[in-house]
Backbone as CSV, one residue per row, in Angstrom:
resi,resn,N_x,N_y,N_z,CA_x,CA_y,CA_z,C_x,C_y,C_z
1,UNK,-62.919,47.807,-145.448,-63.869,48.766,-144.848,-63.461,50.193,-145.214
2,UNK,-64.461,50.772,-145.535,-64.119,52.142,-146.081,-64.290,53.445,-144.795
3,UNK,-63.228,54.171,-145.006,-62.931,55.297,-143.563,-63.676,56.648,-143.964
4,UNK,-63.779,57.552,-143.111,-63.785,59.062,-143.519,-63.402,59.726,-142.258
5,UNK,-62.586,60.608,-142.905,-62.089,61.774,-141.816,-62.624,62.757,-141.382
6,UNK,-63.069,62.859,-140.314,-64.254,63.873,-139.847,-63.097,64.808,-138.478
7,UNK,-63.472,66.104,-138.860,-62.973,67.351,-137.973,-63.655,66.822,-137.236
8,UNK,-63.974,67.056,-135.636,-64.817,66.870,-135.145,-65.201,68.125,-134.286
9,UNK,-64.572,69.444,-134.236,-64.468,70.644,-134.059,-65.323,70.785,-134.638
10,UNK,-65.424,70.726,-135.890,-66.950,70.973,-136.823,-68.205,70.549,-136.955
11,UNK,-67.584,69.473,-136.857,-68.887,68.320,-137.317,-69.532,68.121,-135.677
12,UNK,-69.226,68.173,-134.126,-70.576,67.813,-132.946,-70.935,69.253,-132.695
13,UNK,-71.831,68.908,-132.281,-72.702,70.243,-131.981,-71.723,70.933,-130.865
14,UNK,-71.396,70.255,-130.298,-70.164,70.569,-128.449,-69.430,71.586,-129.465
15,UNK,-68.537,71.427,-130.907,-67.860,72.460,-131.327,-66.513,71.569,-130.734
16,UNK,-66.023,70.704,-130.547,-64.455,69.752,-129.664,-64.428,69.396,-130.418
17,UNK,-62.776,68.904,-130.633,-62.209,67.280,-130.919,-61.310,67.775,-131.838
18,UNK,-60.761,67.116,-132.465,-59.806,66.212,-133.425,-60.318,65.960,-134.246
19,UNK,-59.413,65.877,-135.628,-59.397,65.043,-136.575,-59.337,63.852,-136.492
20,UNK,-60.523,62.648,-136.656,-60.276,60.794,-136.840,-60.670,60.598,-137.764
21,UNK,-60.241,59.536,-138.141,-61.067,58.656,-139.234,-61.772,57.918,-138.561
22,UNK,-63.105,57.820,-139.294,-64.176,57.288,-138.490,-64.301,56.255,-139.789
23,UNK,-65.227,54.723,-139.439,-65.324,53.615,-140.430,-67.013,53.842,-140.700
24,UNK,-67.309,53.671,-141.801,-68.522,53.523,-142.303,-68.608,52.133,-142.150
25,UNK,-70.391,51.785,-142.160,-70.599,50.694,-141.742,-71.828,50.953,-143.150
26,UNK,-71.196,50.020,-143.823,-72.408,49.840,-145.076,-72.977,48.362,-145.459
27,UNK,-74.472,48.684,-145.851,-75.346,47.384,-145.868,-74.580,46.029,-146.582
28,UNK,-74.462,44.929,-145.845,-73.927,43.791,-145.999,-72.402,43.686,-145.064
29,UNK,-72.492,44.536,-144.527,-71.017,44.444,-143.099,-71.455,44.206,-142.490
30,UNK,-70.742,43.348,-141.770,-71.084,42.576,-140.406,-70.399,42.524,-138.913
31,UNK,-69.067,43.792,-139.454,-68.224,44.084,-138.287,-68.636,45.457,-137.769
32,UNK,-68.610,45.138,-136.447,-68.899,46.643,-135.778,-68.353,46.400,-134.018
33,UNK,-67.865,45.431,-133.626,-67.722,45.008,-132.159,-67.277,45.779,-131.875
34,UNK,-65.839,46.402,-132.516,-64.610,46.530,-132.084,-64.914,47.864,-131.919
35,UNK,-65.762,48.981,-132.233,-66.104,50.161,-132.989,-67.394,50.907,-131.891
36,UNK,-66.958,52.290,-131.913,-68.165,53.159,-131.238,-69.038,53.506,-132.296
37,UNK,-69.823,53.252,-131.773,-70.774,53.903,-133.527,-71.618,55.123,-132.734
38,UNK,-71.192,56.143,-133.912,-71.968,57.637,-133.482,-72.723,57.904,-134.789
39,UNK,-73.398,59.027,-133.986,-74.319,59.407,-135.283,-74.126,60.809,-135.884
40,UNK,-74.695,62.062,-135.436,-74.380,63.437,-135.784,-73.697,64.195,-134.505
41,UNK,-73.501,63.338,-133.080,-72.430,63.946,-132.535,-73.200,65.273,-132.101
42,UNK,-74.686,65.009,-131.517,-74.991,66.180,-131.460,-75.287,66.260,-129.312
43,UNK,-75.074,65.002,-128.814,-74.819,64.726,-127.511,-73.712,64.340,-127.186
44,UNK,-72.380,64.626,-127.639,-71.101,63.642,-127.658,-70.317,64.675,-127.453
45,UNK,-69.233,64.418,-126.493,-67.769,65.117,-126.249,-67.197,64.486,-126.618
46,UNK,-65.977,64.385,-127.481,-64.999,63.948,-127.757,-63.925,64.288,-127.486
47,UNK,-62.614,63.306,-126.702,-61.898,63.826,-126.165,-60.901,63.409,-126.868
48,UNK,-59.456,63.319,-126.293,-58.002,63.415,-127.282,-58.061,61.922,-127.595
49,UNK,-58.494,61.027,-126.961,-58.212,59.940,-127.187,-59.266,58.780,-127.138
50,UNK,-59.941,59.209,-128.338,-61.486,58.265,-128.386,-61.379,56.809,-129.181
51,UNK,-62.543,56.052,-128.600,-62.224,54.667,-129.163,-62.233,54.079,-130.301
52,UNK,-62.246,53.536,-131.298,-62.444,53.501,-132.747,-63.982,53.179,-132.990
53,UNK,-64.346,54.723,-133.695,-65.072,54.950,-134.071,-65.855,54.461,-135.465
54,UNK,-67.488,54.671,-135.473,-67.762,54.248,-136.681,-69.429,54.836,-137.110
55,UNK,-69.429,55.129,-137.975,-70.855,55.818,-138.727,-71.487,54.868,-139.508
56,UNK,-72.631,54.952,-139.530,-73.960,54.377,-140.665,-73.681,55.509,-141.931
57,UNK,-73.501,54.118,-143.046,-73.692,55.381,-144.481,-74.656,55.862,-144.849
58,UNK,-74.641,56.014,-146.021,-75.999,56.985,-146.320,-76.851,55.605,-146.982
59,UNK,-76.921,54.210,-147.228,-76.939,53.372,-147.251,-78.502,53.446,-146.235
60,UNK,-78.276,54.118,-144.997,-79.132,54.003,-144.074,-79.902,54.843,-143.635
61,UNK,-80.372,56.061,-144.546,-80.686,57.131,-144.515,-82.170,56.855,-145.364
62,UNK,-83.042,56.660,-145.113,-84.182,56.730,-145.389,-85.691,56.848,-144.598
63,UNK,-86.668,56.946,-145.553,-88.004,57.046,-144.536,-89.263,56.373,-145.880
64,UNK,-89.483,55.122,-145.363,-90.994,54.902,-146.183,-91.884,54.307,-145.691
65,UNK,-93.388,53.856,-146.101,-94.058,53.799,-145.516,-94.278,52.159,-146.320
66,UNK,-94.284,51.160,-145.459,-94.689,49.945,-145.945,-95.524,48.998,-145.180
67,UNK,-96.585,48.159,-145.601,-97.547,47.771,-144.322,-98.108,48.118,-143.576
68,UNK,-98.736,49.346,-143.755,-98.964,50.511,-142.838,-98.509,50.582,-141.752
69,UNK,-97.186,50.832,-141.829,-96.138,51.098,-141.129,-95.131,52.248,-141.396
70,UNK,-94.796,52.515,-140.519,-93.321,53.810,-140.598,-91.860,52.647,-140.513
71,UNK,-91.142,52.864,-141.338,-89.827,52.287,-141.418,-88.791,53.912,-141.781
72,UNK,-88.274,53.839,-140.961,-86.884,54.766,-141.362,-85.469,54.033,-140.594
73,UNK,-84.704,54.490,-141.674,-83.223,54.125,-141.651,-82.043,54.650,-140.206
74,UNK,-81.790,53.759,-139.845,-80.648,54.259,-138.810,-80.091,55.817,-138.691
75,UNK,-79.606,56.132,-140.441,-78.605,57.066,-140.361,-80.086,58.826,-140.773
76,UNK,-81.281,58.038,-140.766,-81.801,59.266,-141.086,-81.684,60.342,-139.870
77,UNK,-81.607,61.713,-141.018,-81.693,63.196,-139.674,-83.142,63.407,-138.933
78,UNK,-82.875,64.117,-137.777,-84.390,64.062,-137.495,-85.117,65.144,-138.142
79,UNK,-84.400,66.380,-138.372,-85.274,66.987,-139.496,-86.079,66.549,-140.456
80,UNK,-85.216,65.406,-141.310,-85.739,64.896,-142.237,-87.029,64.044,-141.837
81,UNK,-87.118,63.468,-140.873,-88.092,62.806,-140.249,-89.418,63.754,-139.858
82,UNK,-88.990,64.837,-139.114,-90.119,65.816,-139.090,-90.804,66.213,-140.299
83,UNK,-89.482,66.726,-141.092,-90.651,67.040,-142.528,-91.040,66.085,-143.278
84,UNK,-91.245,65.352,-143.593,-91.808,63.769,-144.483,-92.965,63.671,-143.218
85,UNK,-92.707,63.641,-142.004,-94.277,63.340,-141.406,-95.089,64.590,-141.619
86,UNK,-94.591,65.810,-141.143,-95.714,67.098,-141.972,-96.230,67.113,-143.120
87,UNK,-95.101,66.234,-144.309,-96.010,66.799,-145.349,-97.058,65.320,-145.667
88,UNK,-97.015,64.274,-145.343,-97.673,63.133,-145.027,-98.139,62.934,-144.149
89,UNK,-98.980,63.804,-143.264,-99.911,63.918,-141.719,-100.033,62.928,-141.051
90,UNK,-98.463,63.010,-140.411,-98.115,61.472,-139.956,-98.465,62.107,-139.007
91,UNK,-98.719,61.727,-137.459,-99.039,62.432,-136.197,-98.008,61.517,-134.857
92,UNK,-97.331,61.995,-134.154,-96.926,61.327,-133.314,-95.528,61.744,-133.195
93,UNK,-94.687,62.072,-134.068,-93.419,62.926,-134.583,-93.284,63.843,-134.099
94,UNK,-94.421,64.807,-134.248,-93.980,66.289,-133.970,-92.575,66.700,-133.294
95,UNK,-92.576,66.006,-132.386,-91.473,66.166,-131.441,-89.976,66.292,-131.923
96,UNK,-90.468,65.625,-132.857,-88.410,65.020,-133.580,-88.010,66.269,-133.988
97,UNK,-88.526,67.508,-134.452,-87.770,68.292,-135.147,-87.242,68.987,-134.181
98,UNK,-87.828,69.124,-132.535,-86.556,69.779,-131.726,-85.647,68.917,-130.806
99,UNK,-85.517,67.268,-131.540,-84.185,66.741,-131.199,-83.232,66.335,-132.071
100,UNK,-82.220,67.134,-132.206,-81.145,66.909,-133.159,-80.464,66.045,-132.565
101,UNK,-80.512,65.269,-134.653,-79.306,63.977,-134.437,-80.135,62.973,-135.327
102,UNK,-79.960,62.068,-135.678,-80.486,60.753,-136.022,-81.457,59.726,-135.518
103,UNK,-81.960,59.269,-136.204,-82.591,57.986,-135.764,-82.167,57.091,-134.977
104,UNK,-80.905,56.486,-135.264,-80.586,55.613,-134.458,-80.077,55.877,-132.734
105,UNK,-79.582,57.393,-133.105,-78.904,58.275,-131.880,-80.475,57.651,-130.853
106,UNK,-81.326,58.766,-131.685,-82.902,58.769,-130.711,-83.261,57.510,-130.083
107,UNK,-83.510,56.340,-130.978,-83.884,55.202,-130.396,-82.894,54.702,-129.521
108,UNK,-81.717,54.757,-129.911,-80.751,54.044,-128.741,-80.820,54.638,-127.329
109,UNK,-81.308,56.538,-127.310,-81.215,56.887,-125.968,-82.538,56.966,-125.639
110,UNK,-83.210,56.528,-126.458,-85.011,56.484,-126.081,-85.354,58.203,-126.240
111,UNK,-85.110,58.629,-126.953,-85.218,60.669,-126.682,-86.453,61.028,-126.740
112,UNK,-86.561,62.016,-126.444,-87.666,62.590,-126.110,-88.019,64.330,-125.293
113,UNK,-89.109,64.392,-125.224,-89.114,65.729,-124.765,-90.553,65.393,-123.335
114,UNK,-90.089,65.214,-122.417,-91.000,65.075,-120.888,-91.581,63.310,-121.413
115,UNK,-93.275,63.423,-121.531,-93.454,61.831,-121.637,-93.821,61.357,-123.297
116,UNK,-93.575,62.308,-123.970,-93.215,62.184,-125.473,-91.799,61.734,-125.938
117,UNK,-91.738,60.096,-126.333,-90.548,59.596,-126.099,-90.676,58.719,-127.625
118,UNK,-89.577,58.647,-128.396,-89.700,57.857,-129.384,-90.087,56.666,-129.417
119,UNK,-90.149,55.797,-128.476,-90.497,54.811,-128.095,-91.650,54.140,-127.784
120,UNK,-92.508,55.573,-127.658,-93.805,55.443,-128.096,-94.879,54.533,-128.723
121,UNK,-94.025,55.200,-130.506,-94.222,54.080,-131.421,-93.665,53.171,-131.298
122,UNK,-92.478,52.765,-131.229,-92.038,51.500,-131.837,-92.401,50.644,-131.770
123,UNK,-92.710,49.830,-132.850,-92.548,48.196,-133.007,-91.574,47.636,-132.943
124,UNK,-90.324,47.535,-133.622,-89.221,46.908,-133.846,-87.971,47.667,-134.014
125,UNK,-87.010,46.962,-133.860,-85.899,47.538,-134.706,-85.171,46.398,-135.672
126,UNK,-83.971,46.806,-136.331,-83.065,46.080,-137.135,-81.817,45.971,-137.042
127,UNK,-81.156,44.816,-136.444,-79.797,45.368,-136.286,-79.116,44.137,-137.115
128,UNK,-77.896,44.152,-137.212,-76.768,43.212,-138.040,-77.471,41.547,-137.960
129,UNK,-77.550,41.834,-136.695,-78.019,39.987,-136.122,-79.817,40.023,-136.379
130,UNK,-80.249,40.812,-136.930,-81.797,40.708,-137.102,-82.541,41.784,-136.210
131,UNK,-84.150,41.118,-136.327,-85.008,42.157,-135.422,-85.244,41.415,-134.658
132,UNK,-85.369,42.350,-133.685,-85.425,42.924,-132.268,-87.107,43.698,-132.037
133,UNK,-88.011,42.513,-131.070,-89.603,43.197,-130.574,-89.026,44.394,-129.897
134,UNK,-90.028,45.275,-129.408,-90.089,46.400,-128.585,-89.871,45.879,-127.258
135,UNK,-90.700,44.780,-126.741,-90.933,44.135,-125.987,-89.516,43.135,-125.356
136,UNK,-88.731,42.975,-126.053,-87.188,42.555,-126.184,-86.084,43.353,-125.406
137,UNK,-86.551,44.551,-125.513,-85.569,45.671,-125.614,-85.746,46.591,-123.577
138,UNK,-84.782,46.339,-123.275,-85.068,47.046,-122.023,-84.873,48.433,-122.432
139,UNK,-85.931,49.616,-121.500,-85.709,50.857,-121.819,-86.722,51.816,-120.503
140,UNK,-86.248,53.044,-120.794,-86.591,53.785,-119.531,-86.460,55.028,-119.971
141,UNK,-86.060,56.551,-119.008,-85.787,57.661,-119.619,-84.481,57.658,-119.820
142,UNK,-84.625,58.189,-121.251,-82.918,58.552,-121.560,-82.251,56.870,-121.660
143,UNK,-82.845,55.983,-121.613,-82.012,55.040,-121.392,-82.662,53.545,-122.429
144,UNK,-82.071,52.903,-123.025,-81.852,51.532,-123.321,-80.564,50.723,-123.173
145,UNK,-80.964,48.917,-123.520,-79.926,48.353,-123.535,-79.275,47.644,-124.861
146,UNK,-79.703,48.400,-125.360,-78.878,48.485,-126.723,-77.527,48.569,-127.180
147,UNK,-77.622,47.406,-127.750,-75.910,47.165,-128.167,-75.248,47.216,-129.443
148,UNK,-76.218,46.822,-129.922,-75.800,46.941,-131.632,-76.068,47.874,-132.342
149,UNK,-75.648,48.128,-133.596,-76.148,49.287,-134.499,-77.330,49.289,-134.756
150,UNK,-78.446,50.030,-134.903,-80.031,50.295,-135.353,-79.849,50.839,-136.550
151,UNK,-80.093,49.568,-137.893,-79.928,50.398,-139.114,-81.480,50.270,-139.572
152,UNK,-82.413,50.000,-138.485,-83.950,50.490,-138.794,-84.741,50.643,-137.954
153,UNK,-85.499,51.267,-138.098,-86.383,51.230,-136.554,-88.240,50.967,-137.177
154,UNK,-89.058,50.859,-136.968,-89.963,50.666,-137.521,-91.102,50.657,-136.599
155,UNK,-92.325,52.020,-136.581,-93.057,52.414,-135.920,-94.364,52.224,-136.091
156,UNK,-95.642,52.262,-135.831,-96.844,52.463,-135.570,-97.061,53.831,-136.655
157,UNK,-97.882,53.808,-137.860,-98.296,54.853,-138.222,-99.969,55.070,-138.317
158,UNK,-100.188,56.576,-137.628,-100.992,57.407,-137.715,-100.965,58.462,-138.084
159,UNK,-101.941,58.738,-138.453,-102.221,59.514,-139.182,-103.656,61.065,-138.429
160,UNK,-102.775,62.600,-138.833,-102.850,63.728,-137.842,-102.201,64.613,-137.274
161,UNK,-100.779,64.683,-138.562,-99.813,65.693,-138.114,-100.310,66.842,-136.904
162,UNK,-100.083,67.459,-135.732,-100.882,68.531,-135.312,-99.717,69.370,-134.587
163,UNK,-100.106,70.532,-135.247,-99.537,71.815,-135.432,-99.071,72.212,-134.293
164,UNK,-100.034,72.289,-133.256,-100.401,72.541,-132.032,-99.291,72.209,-131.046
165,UNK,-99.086,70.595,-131.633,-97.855,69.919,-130.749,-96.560,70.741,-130.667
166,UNK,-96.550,70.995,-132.044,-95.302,71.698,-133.110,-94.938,73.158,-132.074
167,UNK,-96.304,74.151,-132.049,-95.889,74.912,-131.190,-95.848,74.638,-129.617
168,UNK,-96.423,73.600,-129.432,-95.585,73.716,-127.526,-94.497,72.966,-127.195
169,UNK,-93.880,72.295,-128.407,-92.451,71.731,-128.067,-91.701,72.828,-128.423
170,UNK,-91.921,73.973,-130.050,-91.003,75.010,-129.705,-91.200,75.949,-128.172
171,UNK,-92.434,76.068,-127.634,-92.231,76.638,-125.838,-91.300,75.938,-124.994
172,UNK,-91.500,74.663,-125.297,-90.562,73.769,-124.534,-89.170,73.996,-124.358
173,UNK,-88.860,74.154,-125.720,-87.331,74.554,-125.718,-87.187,75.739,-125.999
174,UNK,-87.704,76.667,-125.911,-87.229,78.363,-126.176,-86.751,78.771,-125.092
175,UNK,-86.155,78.193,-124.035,-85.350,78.746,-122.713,-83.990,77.709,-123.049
176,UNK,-83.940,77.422,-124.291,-82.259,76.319,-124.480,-81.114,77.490,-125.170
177,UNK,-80.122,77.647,-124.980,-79.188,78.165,-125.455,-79.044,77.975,-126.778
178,UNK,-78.353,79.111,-127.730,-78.476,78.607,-129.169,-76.767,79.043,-129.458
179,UNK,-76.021,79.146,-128.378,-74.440,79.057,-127.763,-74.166,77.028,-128.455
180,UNK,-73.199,76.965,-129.352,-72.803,75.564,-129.022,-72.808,74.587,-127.845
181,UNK,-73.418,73.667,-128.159,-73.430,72.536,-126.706,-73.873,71.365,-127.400
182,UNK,-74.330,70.262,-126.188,-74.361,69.203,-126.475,-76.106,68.353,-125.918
183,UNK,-76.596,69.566,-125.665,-78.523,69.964,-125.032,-77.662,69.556,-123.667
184,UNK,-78.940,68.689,-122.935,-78.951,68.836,-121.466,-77.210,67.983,-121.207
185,UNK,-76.687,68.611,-119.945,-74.952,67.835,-119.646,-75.919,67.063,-118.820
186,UNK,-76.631,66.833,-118.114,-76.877,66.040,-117.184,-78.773,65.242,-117.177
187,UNK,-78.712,63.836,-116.862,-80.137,63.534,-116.611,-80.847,64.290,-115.617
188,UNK,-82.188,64.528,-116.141,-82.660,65.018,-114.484,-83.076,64.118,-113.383
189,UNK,-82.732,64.105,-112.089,-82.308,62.954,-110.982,-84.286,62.684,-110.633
190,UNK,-84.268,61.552,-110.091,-86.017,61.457,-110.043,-86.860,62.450,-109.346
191,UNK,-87.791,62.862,-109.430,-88.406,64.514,-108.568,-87.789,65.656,-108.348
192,UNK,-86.406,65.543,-109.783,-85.724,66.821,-109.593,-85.493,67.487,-110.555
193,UNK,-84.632,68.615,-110.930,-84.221,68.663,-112.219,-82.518,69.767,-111.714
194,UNK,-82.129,68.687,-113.286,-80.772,68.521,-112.970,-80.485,70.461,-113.068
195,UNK,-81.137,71.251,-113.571,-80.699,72.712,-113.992,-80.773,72.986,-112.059
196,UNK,-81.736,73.295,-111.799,-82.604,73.466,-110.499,-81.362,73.272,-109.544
197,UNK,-80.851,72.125,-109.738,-79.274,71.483,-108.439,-78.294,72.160,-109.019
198,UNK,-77.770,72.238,-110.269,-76.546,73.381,-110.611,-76.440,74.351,-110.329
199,UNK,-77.638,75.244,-110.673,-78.318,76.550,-109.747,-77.915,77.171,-108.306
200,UNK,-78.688,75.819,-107.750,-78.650,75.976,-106.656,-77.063,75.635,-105.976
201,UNK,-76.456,75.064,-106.108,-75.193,74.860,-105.798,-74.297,76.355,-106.601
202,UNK,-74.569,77.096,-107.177,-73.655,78.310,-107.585,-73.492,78.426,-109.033
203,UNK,-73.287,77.311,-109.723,-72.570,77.178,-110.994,-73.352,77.590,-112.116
204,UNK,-74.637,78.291,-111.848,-75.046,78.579,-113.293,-74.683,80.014,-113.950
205,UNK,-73.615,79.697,-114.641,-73.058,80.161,-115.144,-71.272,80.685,-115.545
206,UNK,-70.634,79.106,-114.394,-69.930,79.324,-114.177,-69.126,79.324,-114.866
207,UNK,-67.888,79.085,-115.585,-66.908,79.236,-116.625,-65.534,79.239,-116.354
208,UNK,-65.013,77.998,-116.890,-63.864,77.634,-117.052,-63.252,77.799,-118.612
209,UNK,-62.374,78.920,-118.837,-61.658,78.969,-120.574,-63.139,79.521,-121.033
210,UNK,-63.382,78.602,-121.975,-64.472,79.133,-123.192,-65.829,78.235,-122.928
211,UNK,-65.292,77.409,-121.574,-66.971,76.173,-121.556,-67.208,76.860,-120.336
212,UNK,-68.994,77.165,-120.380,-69.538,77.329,-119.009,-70.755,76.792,-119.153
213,UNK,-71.826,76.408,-117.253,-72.910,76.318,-117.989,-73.718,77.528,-118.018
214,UNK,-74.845,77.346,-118.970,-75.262,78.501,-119.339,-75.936,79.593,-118.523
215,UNK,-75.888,80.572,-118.766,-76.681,81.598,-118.056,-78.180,81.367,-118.711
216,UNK,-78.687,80.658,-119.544,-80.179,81.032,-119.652,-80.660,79.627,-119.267
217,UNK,-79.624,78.693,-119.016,-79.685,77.361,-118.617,-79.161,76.379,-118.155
218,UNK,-79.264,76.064,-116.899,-77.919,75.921,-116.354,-77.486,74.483,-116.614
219,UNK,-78.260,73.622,-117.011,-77.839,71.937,-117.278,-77.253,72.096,-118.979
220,UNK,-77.276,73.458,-119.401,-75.989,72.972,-120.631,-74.833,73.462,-120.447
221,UNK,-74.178,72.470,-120.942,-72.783,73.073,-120.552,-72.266,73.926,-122.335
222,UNK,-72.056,74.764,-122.651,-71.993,75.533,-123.359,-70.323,76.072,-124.102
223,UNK,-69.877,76.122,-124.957,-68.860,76.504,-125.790,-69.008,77.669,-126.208
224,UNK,-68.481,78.488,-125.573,-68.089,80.580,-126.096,-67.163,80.551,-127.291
225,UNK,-66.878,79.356,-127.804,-65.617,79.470,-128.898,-64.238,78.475,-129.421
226,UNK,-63.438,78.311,-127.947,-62.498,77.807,-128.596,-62.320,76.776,-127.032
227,UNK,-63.847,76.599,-126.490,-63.805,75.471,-125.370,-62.691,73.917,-125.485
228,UNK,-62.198,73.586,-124.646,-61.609,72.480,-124.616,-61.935,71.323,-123.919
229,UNK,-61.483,70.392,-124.021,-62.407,68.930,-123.761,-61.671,68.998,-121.971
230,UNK,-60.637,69.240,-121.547,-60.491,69.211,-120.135,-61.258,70.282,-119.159
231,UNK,-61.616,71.336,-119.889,-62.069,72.323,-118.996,-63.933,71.478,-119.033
232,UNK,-64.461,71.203,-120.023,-65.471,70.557,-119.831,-65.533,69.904,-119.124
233,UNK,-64.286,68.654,-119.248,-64.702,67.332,-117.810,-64.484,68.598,-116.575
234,UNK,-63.815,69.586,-115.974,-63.657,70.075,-114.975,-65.012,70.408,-114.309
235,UNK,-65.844,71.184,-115.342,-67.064,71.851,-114.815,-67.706,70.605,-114.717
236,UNK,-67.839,69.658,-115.226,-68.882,68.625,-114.920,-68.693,67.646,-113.965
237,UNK,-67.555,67.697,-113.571,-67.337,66.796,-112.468,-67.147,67.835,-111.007
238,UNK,-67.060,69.686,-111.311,-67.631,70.152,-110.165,-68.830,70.485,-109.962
239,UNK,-69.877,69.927,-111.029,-71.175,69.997,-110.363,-71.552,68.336,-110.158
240,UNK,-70.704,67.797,-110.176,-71.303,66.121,-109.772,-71.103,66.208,-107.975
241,UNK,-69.504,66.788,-108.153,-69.163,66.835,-106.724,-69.757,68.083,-105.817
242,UNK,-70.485,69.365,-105.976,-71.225,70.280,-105.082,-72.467,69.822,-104.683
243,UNK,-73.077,68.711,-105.904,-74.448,68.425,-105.722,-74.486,67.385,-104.905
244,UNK,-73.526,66.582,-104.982,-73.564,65.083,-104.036,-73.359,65.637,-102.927
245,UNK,-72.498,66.644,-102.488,-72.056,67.380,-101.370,-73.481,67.772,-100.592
246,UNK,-74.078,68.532,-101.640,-75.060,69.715,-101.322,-76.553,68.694,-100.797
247,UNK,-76.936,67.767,-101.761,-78.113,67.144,-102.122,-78.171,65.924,-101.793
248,UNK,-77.184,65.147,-101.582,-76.824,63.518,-101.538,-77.114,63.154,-103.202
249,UNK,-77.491,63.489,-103.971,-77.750,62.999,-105.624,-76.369,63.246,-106.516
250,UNK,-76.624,61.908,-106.885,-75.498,61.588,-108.101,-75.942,61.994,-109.133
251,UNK,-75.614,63.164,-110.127,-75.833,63.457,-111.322,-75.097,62.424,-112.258
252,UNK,-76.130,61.965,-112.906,-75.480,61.508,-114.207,-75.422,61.787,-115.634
253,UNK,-74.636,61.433,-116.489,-74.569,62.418,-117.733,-75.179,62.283,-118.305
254,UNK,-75.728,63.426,-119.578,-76.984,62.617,-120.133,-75.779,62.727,-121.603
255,UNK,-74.616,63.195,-121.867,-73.854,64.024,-122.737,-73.083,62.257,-122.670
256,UNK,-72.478,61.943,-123.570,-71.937,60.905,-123.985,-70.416,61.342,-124.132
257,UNK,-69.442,61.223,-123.093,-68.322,60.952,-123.214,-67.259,60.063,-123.912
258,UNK,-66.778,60.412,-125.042,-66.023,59.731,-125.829,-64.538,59.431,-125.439
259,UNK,-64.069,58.698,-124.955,-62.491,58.767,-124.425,-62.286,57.856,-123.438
260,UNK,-61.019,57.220,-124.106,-61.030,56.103,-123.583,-60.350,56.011,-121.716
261,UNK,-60.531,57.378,-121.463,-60.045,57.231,-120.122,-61.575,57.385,-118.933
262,UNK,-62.118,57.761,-119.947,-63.845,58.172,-119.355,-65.200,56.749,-119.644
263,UNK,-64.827,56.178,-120.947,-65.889,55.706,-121.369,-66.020,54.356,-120.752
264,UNK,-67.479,54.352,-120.504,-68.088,53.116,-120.029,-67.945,53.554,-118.316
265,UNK,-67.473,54.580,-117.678,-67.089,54.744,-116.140,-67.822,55.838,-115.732
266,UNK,-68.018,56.583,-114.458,-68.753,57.724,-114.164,-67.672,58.056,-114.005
267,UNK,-67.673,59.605,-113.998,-67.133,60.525,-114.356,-66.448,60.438,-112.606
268,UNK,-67.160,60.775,-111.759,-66.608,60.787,-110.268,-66.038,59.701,-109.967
């Protein structure tokens, strides 16, 4: 199996981590159990001591249109996905170009922006052991039960790129920080929103070292520079604990904790 060493200071959007070698997972492998598989690390903290990691190659990086169908590759960017549907008036996309990260990232967390959710389309996916109906697949906001790698996903195409969409998802997000982070630290709880309870409990804007959450928003938790992975868990586990205090609601993360003293557990 072939490795690559990824900074990870550089390479997640959070701006954290360490140097690992991470394992590529290329077409005709069949191991991945043992292995976290990430994508562009653009919802992910990584902490000192993460689990063995692993990436889709470029092997899995594609977008075509077959059966009048949308097929794209696990490891594709979502940029790349936005522009191939603009310039082919695919309609239903719009959305992808303001969620960074991959294909497979998106489908595995179901992403989306309010009730515009990738999931939308889907028909199928592709994983090691075969495809997988839509209908197969448990899913919700922010959430599936997805276990394996998605080295395809394969959608419903229409046709109607619209512009329109294009500008009210950039309204959507023109109140997000353009400060390093990891988008929202927290789900929003049902009839609430998770910024609204940070707020209101004190912390928007509070700051520990170089991580705070933001002043133009308070559900990101944000990197001034040379943030560290403990001062992060600090702030996020004192707005788990003011809000449960304050609200009776359990915030949960929407930010993917890497480390093996955190992962798979809530944070409180």
């Amino acid at each position: 199996m072939k490795y690559k060493s990824i900074n990870f200071k550089n390479y997640s959007s959070f701006k954290i981590g360490d140097t690992f070698d991470v394992a590529l997972f290329e077409k005709g492998d069949t191991q991945y159990k043992n292995f976290y598989l990430i994508g562009s690390c653009n919802n992910t903290l990584i902490g000192h001591n993460p689990p063995p990691l692993m990436m889709l190659s470029k092997d899995f990086d594609y977008i075509k249109i077959e059966n009048n169908q949308l097929k794209i590759g696990g490891a594709t960017p979502s940029g790349k996905i936005a522009s191939f549907c603009k310039k082919h008036n695919i309609a239903n996309f719009e959305f992808v170009s303001h969620l960074p990260g991959k294909l497979g990232g998106l489908v595995y967390m179901n992403a989306g922006l309010k009730e515009y959710e990738i999931f939308n389309q889907l028909i199928n996916i592709t994983t090691p052991n075969g495809s997988k109906q839509k209908d197969e697949i448990e899913f919700g906001y922010r959430y599936t039960n997805i276990s394996e790698p998605i080295l395809e996903a394969t959608f419903k195409l229409e046709y109607g790129f619209d512009e329109n969409k294009v500008s009210m998802f950039k309204k959507m997000r023109s109140n997000q920080p353009s400060t390093p982070s990891a988008g929202s630290c927290f789900k929003n709880p049902q009839g609430d929103y998770a910024g609204r309870l940070i707020e209101a409990v004190g912390l928007k804007g509070k700051r520990i070292g170089d991580m705070a959450f933001s002043e133009e928003h308070a559900n990101f938790l944000v990197n001034y520079g040379e943030g560290k992975f403990e001062d992060a868990i600090s702030l996020i586990k004192e707005a788990q604990k003011l809000v449960k205090k304050e609200f009776a609601i359990n915030l949960e993360c929407e930010i993917i904790i890497l480390d093996q003293e955190y992962l798979g557990k809530k944070i409180l």
